[in-house]
C-alpha positions as CSV (number, residue, x, y, z in Angstrom):
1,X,49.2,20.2,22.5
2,X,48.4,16.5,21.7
3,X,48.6,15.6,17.9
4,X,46.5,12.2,17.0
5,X,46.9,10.7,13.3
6,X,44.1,9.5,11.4
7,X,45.2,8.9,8.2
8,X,49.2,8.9,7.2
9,X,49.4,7.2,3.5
10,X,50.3,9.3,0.1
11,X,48.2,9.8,-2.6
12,X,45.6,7.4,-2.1
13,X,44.2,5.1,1.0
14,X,46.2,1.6,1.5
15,X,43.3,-0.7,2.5
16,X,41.4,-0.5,5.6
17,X,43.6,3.0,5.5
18,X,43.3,6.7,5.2
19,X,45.3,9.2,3.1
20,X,46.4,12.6,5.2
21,X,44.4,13.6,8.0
22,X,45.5,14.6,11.5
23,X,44.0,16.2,14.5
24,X,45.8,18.7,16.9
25,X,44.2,19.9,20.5
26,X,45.0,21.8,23.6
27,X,42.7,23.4,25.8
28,X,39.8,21.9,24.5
29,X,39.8,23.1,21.2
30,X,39.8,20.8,18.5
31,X,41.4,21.0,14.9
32,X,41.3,18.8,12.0
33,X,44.6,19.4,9.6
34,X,43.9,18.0,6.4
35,X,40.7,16.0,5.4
36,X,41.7,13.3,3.3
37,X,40.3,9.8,1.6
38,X,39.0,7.8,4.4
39,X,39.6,10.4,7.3
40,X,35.7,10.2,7.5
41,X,35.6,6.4,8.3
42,X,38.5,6.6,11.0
43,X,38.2,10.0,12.5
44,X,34.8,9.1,15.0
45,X,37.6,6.5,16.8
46,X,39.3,9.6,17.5
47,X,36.6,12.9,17.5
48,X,33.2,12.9,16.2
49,X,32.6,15.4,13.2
50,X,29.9,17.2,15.5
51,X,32.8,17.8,17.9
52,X,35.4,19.5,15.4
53,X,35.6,23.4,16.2
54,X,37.8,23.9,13.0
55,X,39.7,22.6,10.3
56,X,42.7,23.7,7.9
57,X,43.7,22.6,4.8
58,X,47.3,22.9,3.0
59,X,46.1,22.2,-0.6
60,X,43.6,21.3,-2.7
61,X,45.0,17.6,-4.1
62,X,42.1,15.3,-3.3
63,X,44.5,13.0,-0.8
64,X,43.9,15.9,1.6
65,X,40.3,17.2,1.0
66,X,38.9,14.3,-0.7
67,X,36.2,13.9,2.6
68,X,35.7,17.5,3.1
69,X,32.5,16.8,1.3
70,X,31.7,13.9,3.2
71,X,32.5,15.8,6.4
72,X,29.3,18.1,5.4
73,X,26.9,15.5,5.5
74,X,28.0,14.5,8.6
75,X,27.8,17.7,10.4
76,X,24.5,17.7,8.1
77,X,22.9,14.7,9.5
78,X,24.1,15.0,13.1
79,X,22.4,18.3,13.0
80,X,19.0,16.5,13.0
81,X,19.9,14.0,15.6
82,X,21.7,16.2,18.3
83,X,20.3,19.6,17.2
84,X,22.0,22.5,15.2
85,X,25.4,22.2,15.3
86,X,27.7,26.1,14.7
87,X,28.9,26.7,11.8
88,X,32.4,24.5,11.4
89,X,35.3,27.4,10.2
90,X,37.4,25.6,7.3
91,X,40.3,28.0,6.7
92,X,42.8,27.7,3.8
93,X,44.1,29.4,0.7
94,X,42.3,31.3,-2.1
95,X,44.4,30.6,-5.0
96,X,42.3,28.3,-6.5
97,X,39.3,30.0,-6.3
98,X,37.2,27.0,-7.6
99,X,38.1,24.8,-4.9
100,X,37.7,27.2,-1.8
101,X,34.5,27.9,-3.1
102,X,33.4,24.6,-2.4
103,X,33.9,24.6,1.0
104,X,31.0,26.8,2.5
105,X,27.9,24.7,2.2
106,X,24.7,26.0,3.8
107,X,24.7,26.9,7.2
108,X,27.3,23.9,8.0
109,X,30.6,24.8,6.4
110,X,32.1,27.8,5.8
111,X,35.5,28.7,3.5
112,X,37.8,30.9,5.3
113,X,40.5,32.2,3.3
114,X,43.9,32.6,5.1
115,X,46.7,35.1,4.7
116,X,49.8,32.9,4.3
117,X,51.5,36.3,4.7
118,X,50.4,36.7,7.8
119,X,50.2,34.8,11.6
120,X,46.8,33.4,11.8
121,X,45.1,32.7,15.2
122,X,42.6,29.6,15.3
123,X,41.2,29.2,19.1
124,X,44.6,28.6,21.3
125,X,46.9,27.8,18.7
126,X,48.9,30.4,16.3
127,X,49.9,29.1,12.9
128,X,52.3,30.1,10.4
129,X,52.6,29.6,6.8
130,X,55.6,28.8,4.5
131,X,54.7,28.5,0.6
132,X,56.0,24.9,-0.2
133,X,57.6,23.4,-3.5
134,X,54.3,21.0,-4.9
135,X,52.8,21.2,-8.7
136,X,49.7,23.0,-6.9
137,X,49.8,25.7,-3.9
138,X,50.9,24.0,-1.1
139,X,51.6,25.3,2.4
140,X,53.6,23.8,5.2
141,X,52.7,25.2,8.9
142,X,54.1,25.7,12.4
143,X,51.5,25.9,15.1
144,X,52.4,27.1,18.6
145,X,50.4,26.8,21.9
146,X,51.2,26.3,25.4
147,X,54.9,26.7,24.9
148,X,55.1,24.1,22.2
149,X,55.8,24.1,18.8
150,X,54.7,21.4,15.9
151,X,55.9,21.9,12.2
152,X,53.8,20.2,9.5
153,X,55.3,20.4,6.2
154,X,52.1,18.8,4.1
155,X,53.6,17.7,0.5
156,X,56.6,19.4,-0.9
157,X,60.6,18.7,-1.8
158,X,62.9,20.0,0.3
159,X,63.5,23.7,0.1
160,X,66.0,25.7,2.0
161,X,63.7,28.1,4.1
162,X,62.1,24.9,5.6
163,X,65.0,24.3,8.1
164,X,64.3,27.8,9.7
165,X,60.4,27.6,9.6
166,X,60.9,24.5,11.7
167,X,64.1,25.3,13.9
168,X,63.4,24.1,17.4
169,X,60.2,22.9,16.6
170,X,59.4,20.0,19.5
171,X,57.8,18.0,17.1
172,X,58.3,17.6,13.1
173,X,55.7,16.1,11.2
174,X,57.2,15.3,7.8
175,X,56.4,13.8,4.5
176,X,58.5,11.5,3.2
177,X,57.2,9.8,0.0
178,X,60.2,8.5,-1.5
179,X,63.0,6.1,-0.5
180,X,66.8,7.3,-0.2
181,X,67.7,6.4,-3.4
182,X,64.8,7.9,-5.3
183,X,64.5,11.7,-6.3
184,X,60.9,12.8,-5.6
185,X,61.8,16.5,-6.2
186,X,59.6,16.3,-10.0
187,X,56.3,15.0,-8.4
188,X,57.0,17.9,-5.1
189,X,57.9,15.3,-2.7
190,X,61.1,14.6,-0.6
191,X,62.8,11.4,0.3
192,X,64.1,9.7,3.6
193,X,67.3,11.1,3.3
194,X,66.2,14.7,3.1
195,X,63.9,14.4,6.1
196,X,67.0,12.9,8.1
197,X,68.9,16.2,7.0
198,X,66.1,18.2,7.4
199,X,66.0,17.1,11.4
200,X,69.2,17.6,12.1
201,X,69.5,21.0,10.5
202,X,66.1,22.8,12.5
203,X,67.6,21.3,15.2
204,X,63.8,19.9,15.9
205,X,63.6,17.3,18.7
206,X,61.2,14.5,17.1
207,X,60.8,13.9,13.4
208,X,57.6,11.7,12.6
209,X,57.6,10.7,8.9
210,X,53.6,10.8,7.3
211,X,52.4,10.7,3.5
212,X,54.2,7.1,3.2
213,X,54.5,5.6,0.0
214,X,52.1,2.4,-0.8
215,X,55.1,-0.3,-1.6
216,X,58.6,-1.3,-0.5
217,X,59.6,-1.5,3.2
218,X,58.3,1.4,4.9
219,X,60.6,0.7,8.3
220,X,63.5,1.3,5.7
221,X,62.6,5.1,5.8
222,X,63.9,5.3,9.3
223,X,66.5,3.5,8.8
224,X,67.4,5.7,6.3
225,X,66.7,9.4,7.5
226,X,68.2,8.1,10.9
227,X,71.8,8.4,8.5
228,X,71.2,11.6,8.6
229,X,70.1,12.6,12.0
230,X,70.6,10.3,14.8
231,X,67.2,12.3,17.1
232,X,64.3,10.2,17.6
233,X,62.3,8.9,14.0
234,X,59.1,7.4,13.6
235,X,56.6,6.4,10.9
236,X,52.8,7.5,11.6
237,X,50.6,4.8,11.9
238,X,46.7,4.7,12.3
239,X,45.5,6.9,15.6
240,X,49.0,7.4,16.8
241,X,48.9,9.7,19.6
242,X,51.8,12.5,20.4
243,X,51.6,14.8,23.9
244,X,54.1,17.8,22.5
């Protein structure tokens, strides 16, 4: 599998920046996690929209669907300069009806709803779901392919069961919205600190930090999980690029 970020920040864009977005192949097949403000602008250094084959969302907060619209046109437009284009599979939850409901448009975009009960299989990888702790419905995943695994907790505080959804997991993709010092439990978020803890307890063997907070010293976040768990930490940063 090889994860690429696109967009990394919390909430809103920084400038010149993109909120979540994050793109995962192997074999080919190409998936979009999370289509947050921006992803639009920075994603065609990475993938064109034509050349998506799916995409998965983990909640409906606008920092990580906010260009889902805006991914429509594009597959829209590109459809009468390159020809028609298949239908583009966006899979997540139904329990805000409103919202999924949005995503079929046309002959472009189609709503899938997944079970989070259940393993889902999307091309080569398998995913599977863990309810998070976030003021909406939120779900982490672990996707597996090729041997590897990759844990992606979208936005939630730390809860228990997350150390076993991601034990072993090769790679940990993590957000971390608040400093050590601050409590981001109220607004469904977790801290440096916890992520550290997190690590070392799944036993995972890289922990990437993503959904960074807009102010302070962002370097001080891994400085501060790596209290906590002395593996290999790293902030996300604009078209990083991870082989797991």
């Amino acid at each position: 599998m090889k994860l690429t970020v696109i967009g990394f920040w919390g909430g809103y864009p920084k400038k010149d920046g993109a909120s979540s977005g994050y793109l995962l192949e192997h074999d080919g097949f190409k998936l979009l996690i999370d289509c947050g403000s921006g992803v639009l602008a920075k994603m065609p250094h990475v993938v064109k929209p034509e050349e998506l084959d799916a995409v998965i969302l983990s909640h409906y907060h606008p920092d990580h669907i906010a260009d889902i619209g805006v991914l429509y046109h594009a597959r829209l437009i590109q459809s009468f300069l390159v020809g028609k284009l298949p239908v583009l599979p966006i899979y997540a939850h139904r329990e805000d009806q409103a919202e999924f409901a949005k995503l079929t448009h046309d002959d472009k975009t189609r709503g899938v709803a997944y079970d989070p009960t259940r393993t889902l299989e999307i091309g080569p990888f398998k995913v599977i779901f863990l309810k998070t702790d976030h003021p909406v419905p939120c779900y982490a995943m672990r996707f597996e392919a090729g041997g590897k695994s990759f844990v992606y907790t979208a936005d939630s505080s730390f809860k228990e069961e997350f150390v076993e959804f991601s034990r072993h997991a090769d790679v940990l993709l993590s957000e971390c919205n608040f400093y050590s010092n601050q409590s981001g439990k109220g607004a469904g978020h977790m801290n440096s600190k916890e992520c550290g803890i997190f690590a070392r307890r799944a036993e995972v063997k890289n922990l990437i930090l993503t959904h960074l907070p807009h102010y302070g010293n962002i370097d001080d976040l891994v400085t501060q999980a790596s209290e906590e768990w002395d593996g290999p930490i790293s902030l996300a940063y604009e078209f990083m690029a991870v082989e797991i």
